[in-house]
C-alpha positions in Angstrom: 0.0 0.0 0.0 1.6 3.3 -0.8 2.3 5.8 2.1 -0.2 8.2 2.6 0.8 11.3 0.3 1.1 14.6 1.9 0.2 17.4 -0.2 3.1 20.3 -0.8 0.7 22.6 1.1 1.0 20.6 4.3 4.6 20.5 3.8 4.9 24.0 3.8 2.9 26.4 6.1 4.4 29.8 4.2 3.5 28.6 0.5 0.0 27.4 2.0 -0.4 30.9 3.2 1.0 32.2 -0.3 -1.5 30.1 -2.6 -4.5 31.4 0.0 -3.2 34.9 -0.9 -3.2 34.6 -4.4 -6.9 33.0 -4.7 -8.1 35.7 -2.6 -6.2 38.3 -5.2 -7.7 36.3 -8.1 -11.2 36.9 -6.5 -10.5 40.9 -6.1 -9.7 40.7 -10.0 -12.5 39.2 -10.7 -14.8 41.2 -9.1 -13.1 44.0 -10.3 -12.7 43.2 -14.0 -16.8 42.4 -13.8 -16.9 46.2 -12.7 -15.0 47.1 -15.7 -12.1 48.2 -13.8 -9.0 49.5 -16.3 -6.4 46.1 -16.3 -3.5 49.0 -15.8 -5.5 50.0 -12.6 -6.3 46.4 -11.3 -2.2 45.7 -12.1 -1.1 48.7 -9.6 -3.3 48.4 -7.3 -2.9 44.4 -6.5 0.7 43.9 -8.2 -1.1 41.3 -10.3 2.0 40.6 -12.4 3.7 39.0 -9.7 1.1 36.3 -8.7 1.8 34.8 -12.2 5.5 34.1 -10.7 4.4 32.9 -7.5 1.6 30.5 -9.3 4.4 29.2 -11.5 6.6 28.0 -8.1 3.4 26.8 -6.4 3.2 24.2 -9.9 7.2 23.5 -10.0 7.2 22.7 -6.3 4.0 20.5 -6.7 5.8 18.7 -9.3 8.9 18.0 -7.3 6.9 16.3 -4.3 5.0 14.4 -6.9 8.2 13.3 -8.2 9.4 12.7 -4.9 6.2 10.5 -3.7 6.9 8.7 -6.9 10.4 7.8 -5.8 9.4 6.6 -2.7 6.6 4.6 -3.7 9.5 2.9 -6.0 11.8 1.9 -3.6 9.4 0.7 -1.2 
């Protein structure tokens, strides 16, 4: 039976707190882009181009534990 797999969330506290962050920013945008809000505005205001950067990690380090599990599960 393969060991219980621990998502990269509950691995790490700080990038739990980062993805929470970013899907509350997401739902600000949202809101405000259904308003008709200026993308330029919505950029300044919420530093929306950085989120992108931090999403990217969040997916590179959920690869690496996947990988990871997968080794594991291997050489059990």
């Amino acid at each position: 039976m393969p060991p219980e797999r621990k998502s990269v969330y509950e691995k790490d506290e700080e990038l739990f707190r980062t993805k929470c962050i970013i899907e509350e920013r997401e739902r600000i945008i949202d809101e405000l882009l259904a308003e008709n809000v200026d993308l330029r505005i919505i950029q300044k205001v919420t530093k929306f181009y950085k989120s992108g950067i931090i999403k990217r990690k969040i997916k590179l380090l959920e690869k690496q534990l996947e990988i990871e599990q997968k080794k594991e599960i291997e050489h059990s």
